[in-house]
C-alpha positions in Angstrom: -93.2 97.3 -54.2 -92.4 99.4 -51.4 -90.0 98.3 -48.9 -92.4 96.8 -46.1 -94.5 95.2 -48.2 -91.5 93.6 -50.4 -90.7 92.6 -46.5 -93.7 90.9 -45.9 -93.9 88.9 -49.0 -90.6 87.9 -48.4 -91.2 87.0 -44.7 -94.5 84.7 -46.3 -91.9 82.6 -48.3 -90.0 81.3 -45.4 -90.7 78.6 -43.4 -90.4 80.5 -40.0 -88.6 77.6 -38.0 -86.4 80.1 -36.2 -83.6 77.7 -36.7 -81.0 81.1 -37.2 -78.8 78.6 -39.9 -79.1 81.5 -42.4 -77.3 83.4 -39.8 -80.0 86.0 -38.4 -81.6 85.8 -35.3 -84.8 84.6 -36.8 -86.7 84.5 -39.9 -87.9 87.9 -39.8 -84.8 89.7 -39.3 -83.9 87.2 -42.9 -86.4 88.9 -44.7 -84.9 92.2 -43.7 -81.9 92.1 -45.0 -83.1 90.2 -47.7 -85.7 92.7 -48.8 -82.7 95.7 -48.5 -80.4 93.6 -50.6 -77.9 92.8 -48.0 -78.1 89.0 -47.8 -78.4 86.6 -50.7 -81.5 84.0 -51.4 -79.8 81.3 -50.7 -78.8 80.6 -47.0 -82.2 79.1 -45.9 -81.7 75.1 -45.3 -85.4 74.7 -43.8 -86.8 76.3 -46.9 -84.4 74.2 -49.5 -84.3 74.9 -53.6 -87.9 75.7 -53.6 -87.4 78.4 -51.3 -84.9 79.6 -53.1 -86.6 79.7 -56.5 -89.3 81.2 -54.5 -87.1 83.9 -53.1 -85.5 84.5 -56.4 -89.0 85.3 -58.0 -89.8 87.5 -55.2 -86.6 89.7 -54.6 -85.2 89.7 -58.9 -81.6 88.0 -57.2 -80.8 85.3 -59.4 -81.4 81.4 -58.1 -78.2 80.1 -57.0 -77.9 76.4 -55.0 -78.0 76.1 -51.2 -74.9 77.5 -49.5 -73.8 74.7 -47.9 -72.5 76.9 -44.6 -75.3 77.1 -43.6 -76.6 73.4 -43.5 -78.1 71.0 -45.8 -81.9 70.4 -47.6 -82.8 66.8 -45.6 -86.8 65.5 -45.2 -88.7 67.7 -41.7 -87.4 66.5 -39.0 -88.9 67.1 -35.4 -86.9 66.5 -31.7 -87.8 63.5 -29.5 -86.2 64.0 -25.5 -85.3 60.5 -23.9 -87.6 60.5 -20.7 -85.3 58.1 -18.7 -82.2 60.5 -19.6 -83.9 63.9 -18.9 -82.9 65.9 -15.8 -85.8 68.3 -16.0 -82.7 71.4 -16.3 -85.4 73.5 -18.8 -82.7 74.4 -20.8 -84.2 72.9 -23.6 -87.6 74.9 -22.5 -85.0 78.1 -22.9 -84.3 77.4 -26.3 -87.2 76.5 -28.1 -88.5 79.7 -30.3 -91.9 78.4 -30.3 -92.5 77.2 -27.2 -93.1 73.5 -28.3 -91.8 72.1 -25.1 -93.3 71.7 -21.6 -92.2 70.6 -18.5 -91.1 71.6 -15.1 -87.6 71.7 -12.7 -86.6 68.7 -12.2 -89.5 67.0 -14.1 -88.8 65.4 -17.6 -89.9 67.2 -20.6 -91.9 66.7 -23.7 -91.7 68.4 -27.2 -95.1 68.6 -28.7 -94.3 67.1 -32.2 -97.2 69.1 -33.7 -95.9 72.6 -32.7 -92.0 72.0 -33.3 -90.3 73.6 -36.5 -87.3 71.6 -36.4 -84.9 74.0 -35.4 -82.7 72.2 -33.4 -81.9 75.1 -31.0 -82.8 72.9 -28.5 -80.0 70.0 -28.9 -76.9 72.3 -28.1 -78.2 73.2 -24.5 -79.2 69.9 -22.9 -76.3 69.1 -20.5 -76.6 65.2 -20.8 -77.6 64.8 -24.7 -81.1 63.4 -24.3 -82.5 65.1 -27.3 -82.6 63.3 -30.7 -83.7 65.2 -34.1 -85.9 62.0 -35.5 -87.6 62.0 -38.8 -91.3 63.0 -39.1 -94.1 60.8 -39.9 -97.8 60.9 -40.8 -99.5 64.3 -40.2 -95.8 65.9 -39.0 -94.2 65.4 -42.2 -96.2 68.2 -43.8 -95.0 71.9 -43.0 -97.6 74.1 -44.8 -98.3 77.3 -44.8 -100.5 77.3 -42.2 -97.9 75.7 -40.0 -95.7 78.8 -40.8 -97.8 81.2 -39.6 -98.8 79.6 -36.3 -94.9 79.2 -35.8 -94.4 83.2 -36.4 -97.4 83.6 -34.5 -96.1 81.8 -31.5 -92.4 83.0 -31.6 -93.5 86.4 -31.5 -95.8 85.7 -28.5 -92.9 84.4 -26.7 -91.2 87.4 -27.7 -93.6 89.5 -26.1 -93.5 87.3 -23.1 -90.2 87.8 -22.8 -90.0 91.3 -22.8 -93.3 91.9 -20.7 -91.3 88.8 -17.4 -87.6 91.0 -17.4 -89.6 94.4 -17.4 -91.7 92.7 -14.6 -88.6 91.7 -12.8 -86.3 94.7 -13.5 -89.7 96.2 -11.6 -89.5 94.0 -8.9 -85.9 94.0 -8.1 -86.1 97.7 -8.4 -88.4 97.8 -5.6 -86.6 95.6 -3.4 -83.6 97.7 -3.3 -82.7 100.6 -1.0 -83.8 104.0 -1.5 -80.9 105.2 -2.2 -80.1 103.1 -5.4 -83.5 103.6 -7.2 -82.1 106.6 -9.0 -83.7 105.9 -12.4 -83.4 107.4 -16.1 -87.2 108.9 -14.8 -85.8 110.8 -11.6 -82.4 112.0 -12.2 -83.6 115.5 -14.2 -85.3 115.9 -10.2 -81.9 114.8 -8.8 -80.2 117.0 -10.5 -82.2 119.9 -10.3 -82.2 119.3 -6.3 -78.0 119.4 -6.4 -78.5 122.6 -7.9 -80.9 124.1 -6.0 -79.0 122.5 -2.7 -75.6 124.2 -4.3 -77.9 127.5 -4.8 -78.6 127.6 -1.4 -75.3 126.9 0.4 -73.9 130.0 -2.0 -76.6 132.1 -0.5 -75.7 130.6 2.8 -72.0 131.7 2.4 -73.0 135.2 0.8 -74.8 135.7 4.3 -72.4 134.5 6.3 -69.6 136.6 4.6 -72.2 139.8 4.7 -72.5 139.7 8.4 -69.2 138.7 9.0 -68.4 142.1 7.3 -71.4 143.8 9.0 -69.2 142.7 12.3 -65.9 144.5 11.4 -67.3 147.6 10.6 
């Protein structure tokens, strides 16, 4: 199996909750170093001993239990913000991989239940500790395969989105600035090719100046 598709089969295994407990920046980046044999099967929490049984069949590395760095196995779990404790700060908003939170400034916000993996990146931030990681019920218990793939499919949307708002802002802060300070990777080959040619010129200017000067004490 070549090394992009061992990649992807790994990548179809895990859970893609983004939660960053197997110590990568996201599930992706797991199957990686998974797939080039620098990380072990076992350090995936959300995933649990069927994962790694899973993970074991895929990459040949032998099944070993749960490293317990990393977290513990425990039923889904989804996170529930206390509307008369939020401040509407959307640091929360900030965290969330998969965009399962709306709200505004200074408005209280709402995870939808449906859309959140579980993470927890989204506990840490709040400044006044009105999120709570409550156990699913009903229909959010369940986190299928198809759930998976609409959770990669929106983190790397937000990715995108990411990127696409600081280029747009690098663009407009660029614009905004004086003339003087837009020298970009882009124009400096010009720049630098206009010091030479300015240098050029004031040698020529000198040579002329010397030449006549000499022309003069003749």
């Amino acid at each position: 199996m070549a090394c992009e598709q061992l990649i992807e089969a790994i990548d179809r295994v895990l859970p893609q909750t983004q939660c960053t407990r197997c110590g990568y920046p996201d599930c992706r980046a797991y199957a990686c170093a998974l797939a080039g044999g620098t990380a072990p099967i076992n350090r995936c929490p959300p995933g649990g001993e069927a994962g790694i049984r899973r993970l074991a069949a895929i990459t040949g590395q032998p099944y070993s239990p749960l490293d317990a760095t990393c977290g513990v196995e425990h039923p889904r779990r989804v996170a529930v913000v206390d509307e008369a404790r939020c401040i509407g700060c959307t640091l929360c908003i900030q965290a969330c991989p998969v965009d399962a939170i709306i709200g505004a400034p200074r408005a209280m916000h709402v995870v939808i239940s449906e859309l959140c993996t579980g993470c927890e990146l989204c506990v840490a931030p709040c400044p006044v500790d009105c999120i709570a990681m409550v156990e699913a019920t009903g229909a959010e218990v369940s986190w299928d395969e198809r759930r998976a793939d609409r959770a990669r499919e929106r983190y790397e949307f937000r990715r995108a989105r990411l990127v696409r708002d600081a280029a747009e802002r690098a663009a407009r802060l660029a614009s905004r600035a004086p003339k003087s300070d837009r020298l970009t990777a882009t124009s400096a080959p010009e720049a630098k090719r206009a010091a030479i040619q300015a240098a050029f010129e004031r040698a020529r200017a000198k040579r002329a100046a010397y030449a006549a000067r000499d022309r003069g004490t003749q």
